[in-house]
BARO-324393 format. One line per field, with one value per residue: residue number from 1; x, z, y of N, C-alpha, C in turn. Coordinates in steps of 0.1 Angstrom, whole numbers. Example, Ala and Ser with C-alpha at 12.3 -4.5 7.8 and 13.67 -1.06 7.14 Angstrom:
! BARO-324393
k (1_2) .
n.px (132_128) .
n.pz (78_71) .
n.py (-57_-22) .
ca.px (123_137) .
ca.pz (78_71) .
ca.py (-45_-11) .
c.px (132_129) .
c.pz (78_79) .
c.py (-33_0) .
END
This chain:
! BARO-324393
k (1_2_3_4_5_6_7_8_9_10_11_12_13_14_15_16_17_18_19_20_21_22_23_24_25_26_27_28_29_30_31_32_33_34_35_36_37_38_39_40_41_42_43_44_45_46_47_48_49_50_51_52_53_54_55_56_57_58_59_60_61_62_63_64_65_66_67_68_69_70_71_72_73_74_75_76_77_78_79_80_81_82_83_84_85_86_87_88_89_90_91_92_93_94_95_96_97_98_99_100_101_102_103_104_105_106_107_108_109_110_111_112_113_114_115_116_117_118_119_120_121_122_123_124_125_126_127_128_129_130_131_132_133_134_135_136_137_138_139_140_141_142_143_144_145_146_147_148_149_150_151_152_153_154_155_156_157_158_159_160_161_162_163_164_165_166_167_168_169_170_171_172_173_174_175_176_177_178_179_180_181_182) .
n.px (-491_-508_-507_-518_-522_-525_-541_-527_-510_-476_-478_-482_-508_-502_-511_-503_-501_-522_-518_-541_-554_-573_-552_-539_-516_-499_-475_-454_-439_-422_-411_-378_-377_-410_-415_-405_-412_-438_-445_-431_-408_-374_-359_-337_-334_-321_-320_-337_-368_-382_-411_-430_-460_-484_-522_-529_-505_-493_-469_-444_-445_-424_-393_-366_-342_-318_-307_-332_-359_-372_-399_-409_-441_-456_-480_-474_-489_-517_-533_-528_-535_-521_-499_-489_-470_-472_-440_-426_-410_-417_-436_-469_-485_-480_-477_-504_-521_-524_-541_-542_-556_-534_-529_-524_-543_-555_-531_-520_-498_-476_-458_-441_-428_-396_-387_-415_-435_-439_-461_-476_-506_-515_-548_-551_-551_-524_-496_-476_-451_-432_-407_-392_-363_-349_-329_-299_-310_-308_-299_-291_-301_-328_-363_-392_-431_-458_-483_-509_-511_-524_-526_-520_-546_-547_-573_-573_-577_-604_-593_-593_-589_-558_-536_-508_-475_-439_-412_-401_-420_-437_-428_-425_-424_-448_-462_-457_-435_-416_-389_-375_-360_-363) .
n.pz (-639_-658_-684_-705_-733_-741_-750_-765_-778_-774_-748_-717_-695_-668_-643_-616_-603_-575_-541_-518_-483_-449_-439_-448_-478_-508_-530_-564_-567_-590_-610_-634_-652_-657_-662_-687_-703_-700_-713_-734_-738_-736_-720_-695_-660_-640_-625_-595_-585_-556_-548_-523_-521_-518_-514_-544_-565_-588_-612_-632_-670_-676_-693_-709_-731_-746_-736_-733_-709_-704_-683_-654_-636_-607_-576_-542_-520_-518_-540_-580_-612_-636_-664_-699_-724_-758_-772_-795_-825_-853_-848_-851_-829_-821_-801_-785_-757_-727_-701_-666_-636_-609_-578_-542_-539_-562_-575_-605_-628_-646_-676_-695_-721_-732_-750_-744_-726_-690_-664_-633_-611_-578_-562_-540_-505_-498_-515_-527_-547_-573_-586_-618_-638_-671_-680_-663_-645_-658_-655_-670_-693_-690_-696_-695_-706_-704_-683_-685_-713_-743_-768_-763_-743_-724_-701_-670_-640_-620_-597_-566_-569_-584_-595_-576_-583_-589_-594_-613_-625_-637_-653_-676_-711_-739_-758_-790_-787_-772_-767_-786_-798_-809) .
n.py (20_45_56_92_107_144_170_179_164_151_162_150_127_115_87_69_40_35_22_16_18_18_24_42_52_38_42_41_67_74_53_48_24_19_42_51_24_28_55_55_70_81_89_110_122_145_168_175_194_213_228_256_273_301_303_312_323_322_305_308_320_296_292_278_294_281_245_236_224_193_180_165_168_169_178_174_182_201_219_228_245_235_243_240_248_254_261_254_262_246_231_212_224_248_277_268_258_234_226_214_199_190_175_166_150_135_129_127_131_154_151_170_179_190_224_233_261_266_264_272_278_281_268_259_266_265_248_226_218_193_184_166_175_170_188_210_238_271_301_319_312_309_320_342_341_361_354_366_367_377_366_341_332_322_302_302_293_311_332_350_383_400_375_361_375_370_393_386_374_391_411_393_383_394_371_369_385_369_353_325_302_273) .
ca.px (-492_-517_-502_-529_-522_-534_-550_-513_-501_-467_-477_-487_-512_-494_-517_-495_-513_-525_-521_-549_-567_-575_-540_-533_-516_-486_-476_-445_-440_-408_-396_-371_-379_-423_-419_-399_-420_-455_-446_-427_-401_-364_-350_-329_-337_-308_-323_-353_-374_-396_-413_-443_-463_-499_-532_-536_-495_-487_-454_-445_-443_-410_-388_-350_-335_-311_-307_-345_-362_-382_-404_-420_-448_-466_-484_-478_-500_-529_-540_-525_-537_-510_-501_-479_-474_-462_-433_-418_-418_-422_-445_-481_-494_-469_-486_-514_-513_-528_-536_-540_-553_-528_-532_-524_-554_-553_-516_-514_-483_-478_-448_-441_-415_-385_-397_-431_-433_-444_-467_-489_-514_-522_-559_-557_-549_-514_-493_-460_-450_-426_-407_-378_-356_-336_-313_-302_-316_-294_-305_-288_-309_-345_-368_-405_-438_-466_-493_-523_-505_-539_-524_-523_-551_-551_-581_-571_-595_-607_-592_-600_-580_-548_-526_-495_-463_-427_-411_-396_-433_-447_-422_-425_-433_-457_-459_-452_-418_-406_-371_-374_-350_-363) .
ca.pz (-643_-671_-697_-715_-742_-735_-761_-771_-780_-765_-728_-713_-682_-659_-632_-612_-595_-555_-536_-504_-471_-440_-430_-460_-492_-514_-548_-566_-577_-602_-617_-650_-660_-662_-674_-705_-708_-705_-723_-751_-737_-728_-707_-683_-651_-642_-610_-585_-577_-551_-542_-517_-524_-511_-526_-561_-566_-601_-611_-651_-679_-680_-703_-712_-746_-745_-728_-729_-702_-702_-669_-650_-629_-598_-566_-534_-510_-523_-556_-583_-621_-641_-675_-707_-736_-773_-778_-809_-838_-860_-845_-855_-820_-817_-794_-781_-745_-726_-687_-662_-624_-598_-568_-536_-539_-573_-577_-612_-629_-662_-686_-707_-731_-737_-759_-736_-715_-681_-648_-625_-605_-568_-559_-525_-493_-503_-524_-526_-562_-572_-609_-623_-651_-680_-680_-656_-643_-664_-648_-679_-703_-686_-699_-689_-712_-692_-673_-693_-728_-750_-776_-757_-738_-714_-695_-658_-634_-617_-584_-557_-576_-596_-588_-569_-592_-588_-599_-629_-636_-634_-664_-686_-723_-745_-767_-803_-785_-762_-772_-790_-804_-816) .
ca.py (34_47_74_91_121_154_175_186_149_154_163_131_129_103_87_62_28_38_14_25_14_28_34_51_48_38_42_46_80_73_45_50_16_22_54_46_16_34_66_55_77_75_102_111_133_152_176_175_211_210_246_255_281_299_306_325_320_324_310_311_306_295_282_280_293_271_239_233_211_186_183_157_174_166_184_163_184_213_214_236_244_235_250_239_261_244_267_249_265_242_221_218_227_259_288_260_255_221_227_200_199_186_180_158_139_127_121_127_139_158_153_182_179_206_230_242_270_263_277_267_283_275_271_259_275_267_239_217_212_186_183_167_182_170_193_215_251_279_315_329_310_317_333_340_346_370_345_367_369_376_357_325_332_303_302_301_295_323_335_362_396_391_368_366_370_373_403_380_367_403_413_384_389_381_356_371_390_361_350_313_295_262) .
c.px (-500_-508_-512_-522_-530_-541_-539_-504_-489_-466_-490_-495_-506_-500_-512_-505_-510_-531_-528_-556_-566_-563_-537_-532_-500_-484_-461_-442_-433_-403_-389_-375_-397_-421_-413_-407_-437_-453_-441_-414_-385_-353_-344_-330_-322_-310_-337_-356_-385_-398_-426_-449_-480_-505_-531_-515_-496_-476_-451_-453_-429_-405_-371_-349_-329_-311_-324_-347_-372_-384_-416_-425_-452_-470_-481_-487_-502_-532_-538_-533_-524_-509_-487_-483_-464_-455_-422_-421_-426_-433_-460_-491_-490_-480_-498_-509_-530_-529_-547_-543_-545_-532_-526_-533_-554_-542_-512_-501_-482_-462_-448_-427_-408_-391_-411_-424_-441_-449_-477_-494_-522_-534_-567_-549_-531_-506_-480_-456_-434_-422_-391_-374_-350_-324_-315_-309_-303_-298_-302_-302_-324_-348_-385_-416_-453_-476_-507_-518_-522_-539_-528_-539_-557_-564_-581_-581_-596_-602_-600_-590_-572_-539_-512_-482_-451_-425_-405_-403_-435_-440_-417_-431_-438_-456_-452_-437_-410_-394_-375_-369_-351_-380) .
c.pz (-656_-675_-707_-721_-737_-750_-771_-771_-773_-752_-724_-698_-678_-647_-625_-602_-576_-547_-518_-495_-458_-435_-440_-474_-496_-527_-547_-573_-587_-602_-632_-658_-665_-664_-686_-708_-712_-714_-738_-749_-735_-728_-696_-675_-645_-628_-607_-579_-563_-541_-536_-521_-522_-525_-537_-563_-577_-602_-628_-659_-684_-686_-705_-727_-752_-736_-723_-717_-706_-684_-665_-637_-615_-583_-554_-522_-515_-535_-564_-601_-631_-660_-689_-719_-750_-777_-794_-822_-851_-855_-846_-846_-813_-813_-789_-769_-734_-709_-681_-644_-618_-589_-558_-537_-551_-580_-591_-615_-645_-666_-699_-710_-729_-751_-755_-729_-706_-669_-644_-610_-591_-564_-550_-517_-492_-512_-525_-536_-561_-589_-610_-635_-659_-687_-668_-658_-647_-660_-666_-693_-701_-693_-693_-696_-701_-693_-687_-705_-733_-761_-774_-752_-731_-705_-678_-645_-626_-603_-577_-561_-580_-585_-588_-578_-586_-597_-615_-636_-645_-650_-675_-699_-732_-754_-779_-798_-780_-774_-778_-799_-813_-817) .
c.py (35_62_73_103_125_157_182_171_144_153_155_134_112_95_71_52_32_29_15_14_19_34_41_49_46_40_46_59_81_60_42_39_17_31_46_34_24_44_61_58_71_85_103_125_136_163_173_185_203_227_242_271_283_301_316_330_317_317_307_324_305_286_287_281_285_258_235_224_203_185_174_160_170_175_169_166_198_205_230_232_246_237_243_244_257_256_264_255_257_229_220_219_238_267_282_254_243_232_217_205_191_184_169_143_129_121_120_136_142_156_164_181_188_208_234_251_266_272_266_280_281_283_267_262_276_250_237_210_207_183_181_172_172_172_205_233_258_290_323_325_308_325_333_346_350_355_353_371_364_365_343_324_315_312_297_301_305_323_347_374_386_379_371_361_374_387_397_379_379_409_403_391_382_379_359_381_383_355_333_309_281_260) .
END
């Protein structure tokens, strides 16, 4: 497995050894002992999401007030643009956000620490995202910062019209009002 930093020191690009020939491929997607050895890290996953979702699918940027997560990423079929957003106050990359293609093909996987807000963006015909937690999902302690917050202004790659939000996304807020706690 290779761990490289992103441009946000913290959130790690993960690209796991593929092992391929004409029948196919293998690779290990997870194991606790190479992560903690390649990253540095030493964490514990605690749940497993896995959502599908079509083209120009929005989902973030979410994050917990409490009970932060940490989040280890990956697409296993499409290809999504994936988003993390340095919510820490005091951190010297606060309101600076890193994003990352996914996809089936490439098999990388993003680590984003607790303390980011999170989204990703499907930008093929549809997409099958896959992400473990550190702690669990709290409904009460969600929260969600809007996708085109000017402040942040992530640079999303361009779709065909807006894209498709949840009614949660759609009333997210931005960045200098969102709720943050640490």
């Amino acid at each position: 497995m290779k761990v490289t930093a992103s441009i946000i020191p913290d959130v790690l690009i993960i690209e796991p050894k593929v092992f391929g020939d004409d029948r196919g491929f293998f690779f290990e997607s997870f194991n606790q002992r190479s992560f903690n050895e390649a990253s540095g890290l030493d964490v514990t996953f605690v749940q497993d999401n896995h959502s599908k979702s079509a083209r120009n699918v929005l989902r973030g940027l979410h994050y917990q007030v409490k009970r932060p997560q940490g989040k280890l990423v990956r697409v296993i079929a499409g290809q999504v643009f994936d988003v993390a957003v340095d919510i820490r106050r005091n951190s010297t990359t606060f309101g600076r956000w890193v994003g990352e293609i996914l996809s089936g093909d490439n098999k990388k996987q993003l680590w984003i620490p607790p303390g980011f807000a999170h989204g990703f963006l499907v930008l093929s015909e549809s997409a099958e995202f896959l992400y473990k937690t550190t702690d669990y999902w709290e409904p009460k302690y969600e929260r969600c910062i809007v996708w085109n917050d000017p402040t942040l202004a992530i640079k999303w790659p361009v779709v065909q019209g807006e894209p498709l939000l949840s009614a949660k996304d759609a009333e997210g807020k931005f960045f200098p009002e969102a709720e943050i706690n640490y």
